[in-house]
N, C-alpha and C positions, 0 to 999 in steps of 0.2 A: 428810547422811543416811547410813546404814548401807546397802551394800550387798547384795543374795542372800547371799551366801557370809559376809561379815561377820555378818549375823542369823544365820544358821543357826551361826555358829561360836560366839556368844555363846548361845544357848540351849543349845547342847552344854556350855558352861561353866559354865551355873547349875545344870544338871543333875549333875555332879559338883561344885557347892561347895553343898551343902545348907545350911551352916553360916551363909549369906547371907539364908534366907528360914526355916529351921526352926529355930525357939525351944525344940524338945524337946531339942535337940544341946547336950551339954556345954560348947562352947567359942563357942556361941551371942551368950554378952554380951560376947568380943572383939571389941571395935571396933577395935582398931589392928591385927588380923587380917586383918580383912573391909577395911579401906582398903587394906591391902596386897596384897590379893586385887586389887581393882579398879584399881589404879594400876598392875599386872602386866600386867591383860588393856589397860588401855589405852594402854600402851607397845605391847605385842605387835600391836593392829590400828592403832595410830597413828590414834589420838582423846584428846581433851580425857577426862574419868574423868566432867566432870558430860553430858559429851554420853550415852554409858553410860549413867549414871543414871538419866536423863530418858528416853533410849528403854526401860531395863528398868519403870521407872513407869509412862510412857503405856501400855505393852503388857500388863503386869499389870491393871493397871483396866481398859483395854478387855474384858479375858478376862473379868471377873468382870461386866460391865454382861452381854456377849453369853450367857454363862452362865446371868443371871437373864431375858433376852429367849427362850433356848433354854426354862426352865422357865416359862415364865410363856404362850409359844404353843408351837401346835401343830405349823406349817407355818411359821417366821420364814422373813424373806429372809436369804439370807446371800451374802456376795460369797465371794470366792477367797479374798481376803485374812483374812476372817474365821472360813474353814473352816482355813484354818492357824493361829491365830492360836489356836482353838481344840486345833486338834490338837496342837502345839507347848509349849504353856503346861500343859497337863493335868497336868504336875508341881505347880504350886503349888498345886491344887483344895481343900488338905485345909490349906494355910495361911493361905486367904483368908476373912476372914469381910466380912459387911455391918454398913453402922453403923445401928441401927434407932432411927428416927425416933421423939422424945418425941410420945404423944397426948394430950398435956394441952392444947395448942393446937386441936384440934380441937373435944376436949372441951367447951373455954369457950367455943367457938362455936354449941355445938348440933348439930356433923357428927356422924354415927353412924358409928366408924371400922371397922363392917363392911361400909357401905354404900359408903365410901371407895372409889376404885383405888386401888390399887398405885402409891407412889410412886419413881421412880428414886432409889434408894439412892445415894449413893458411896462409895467403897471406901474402906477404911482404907488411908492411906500405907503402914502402918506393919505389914511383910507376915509380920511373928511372931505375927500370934494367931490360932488354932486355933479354928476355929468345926464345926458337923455338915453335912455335904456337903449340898447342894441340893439339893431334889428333883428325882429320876431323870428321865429322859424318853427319850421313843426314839429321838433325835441321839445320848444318850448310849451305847447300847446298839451304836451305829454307828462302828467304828473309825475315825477321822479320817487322811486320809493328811497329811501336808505336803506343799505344794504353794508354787509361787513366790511370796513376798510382794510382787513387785514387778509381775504381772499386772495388768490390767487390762480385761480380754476380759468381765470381769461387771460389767456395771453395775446390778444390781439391792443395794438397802441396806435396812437395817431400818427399821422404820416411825419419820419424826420423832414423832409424838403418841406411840409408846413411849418410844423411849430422844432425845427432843430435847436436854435435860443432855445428855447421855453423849457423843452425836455433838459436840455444840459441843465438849465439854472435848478429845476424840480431836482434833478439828480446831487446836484451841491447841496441843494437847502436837505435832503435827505441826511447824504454825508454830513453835515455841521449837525444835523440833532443827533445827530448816533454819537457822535465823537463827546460833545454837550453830553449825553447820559453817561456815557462810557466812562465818564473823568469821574465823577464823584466815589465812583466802585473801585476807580483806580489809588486815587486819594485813600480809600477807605483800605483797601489791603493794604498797600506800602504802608499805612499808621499799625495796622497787625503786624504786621513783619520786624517793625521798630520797636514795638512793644514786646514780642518775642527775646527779638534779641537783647534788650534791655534787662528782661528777666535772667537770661542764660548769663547774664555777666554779674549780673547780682551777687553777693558771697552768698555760701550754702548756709551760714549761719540764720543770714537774714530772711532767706526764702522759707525756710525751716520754722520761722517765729510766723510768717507770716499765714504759711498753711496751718499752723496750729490754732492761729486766729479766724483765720476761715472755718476750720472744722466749730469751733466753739458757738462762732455765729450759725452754723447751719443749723447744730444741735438744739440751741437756744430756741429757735423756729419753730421747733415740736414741745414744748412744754406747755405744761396747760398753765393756765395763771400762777393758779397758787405755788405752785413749782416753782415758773420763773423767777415772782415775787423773793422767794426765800433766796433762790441763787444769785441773784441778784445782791441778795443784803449778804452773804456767806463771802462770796468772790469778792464782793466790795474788799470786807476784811481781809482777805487774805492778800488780794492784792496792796491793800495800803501798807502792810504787815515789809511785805518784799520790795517797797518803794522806796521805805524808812531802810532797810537794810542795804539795800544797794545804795543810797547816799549815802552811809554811813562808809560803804568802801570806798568810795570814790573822795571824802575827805580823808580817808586814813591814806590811800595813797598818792593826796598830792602833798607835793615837797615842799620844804617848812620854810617861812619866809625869812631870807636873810636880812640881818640888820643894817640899812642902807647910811646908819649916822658913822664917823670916826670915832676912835679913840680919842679921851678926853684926856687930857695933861692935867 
C-alpha cells in the first residue's frame, strides 16, 4: 500500500502530467511517453509501475461512483477518506465520463425505464474521454479540504443498496494493491532464506576462507592512507609468494603423462 505522503506525492504528479488523463493535449496518443512518465515516478517512490496503476484506477473510479452518490442524494454519508478522495481527484471531473446502460434489455421485458432506479454505472478505464460535468449539487459548491487518507476516526459509509457494485469493486482494487506490495517482501525473504541455506551447506573450509576475507576487508576500512598503501604493497608480496607455492603443489601432484606411442621393433 501507498503511504500519506506517497498518495499525496502521486496526486501532486497527475496534476502536473495532464498528458496521462487529458485526450485534448497534443501529445496525448504517446504511449511510450506516458510509460516513461510512470516508470520515473515508480523508481522515484520505489514501487512496482503496475502497483501505481492499479492505485491511480481504483482511486479514479472510486471518485467517479462517489461523485454520482454526491448527485444522486442529498445528505450521502461520507467517510474522511472519501471527503478527500473527493477533494484530491476533482482534477479529473471534466475527463471522466459514465458508460450508459443499453435499455433495450429492459424494454423486452416490459420495465418502463423511467419508472426504473438508477443503476450503478462503471467508469470507463479508459480516462480520455470527455463527457458534460454531472449535475451540480451543494457538496459541490463546498470547498473540499484534503485530509489524511489513512484515518480512520469515521466510520460512517455510503449506503450498500446504493453503491453495493462500487463498494465491492473499491474493496478488490484494495485487496490487489495489498497483495501487489506484499509479493516483492515475499520474493525478497524466500531469496534470504535460500541464501541462508545455501551458506549452511557450503563446506566449513570454504566459509572459513571466506570470513577471514571479510574480516581483512573490514580492517582495511580503518587505515589511514599511508597504512593502507604499505599493506597493500606487503600483502601483494606475500600473497604472490603463496600463489607461486600452491601451483607449485598442484603440478608436483598431478600424475605424469603416459607415453601414448608403441613399442618400436
Amino acid at each position: 500500500m501507498l503511504t500519506e505522503e506517497e498518495e499525496q506525492s502521486m496526486v501532486e504528479w497527475l496534476v502536473s502530467n495532464p498528458i496521462l488523463y487529458n485526450r485534448k493535449l497534443k501529445n496525448y496518443k504517446h504511449t511510450s511517453r506516458k510509460e516513461a512518465l510512470w516508470r520515473e515516478k515508480a523508481e522515484e517512490v520505489g514501487k512496482d509501475v503496475l502497483i501505481l496503476k492499479t492505485w491511480y484506477t481504483s482511486l479514479r473510479t472510486r471518485y467517479g461512483r462517489l461523485k454520482k452518490l454526491c448527485a444522486g442524494q442529498e445528505s450521502p454519508e461520507l467517510t474522511e477518506r472519501d471527503f478527500w478522495i473527493l477533494g484530491c481527484f476533482e482534477f479529473l471531473r471534466p475527463h471522466i465520463i459514465e458508460i450508459q446502460r443499453r435499455r433495450r434489455r429492459k424494454e423486452k421485458v416490459g420495465v418502463s425505464v423511467d419508472d426504473t432506479p438508477p443503476i450503478e454505472d462503471d467508469l470507463g478505464h479508459d480516462a480520455d474521454e470527455v463527457d458534460a460535468d454531472p449535475p451540480a449539487t451543494h457538496l459541490e459548491s463546498v470547498k473540499l479540504q484534503p485530509v489524511s487518507p489513512l484515518s480512520s476516526t469515521s466510520s460512517t459509509k455510503p449506503s450498500t443498496a446504493t453503491c453495493g457494485r462500487g463498494v465491492a469493486a473499491d474493496e478488490e482494487d484494495e485487496t490487489l494493491l495489498t497483495s501487489l506490495c506484499e509479493r516483492p517482501q515475499h520474493f525478497l525473504t524466500m531469496q534470504q532464506q535460500q541464501q541462508q541455506l545455501h551458506g549452511l551447506l557450503r563446506p566449513e573450509d570454504e566459509r572459513e576462507r571466506d570470513a577471514f576475507a571479510e574480516w581483512l576487508r573490514s580492517a582495511m576500512r580503518n587505515f589511514e592512507h599511508s597504512v593502507w598503501r604499505r599493506s597493500q604493497r606487503e600483502l601483494t608480496d606475500v600473497m604472490y609468494r603463496f600463489i607461486a607455492e600452491n601451483d607449485a603443489l598442484r603440478i608436483k601432484k598431478q600424475p605424469p603423462c603416459s607415453s601414448s606411442a608403441g613399442p618400436t621393433s
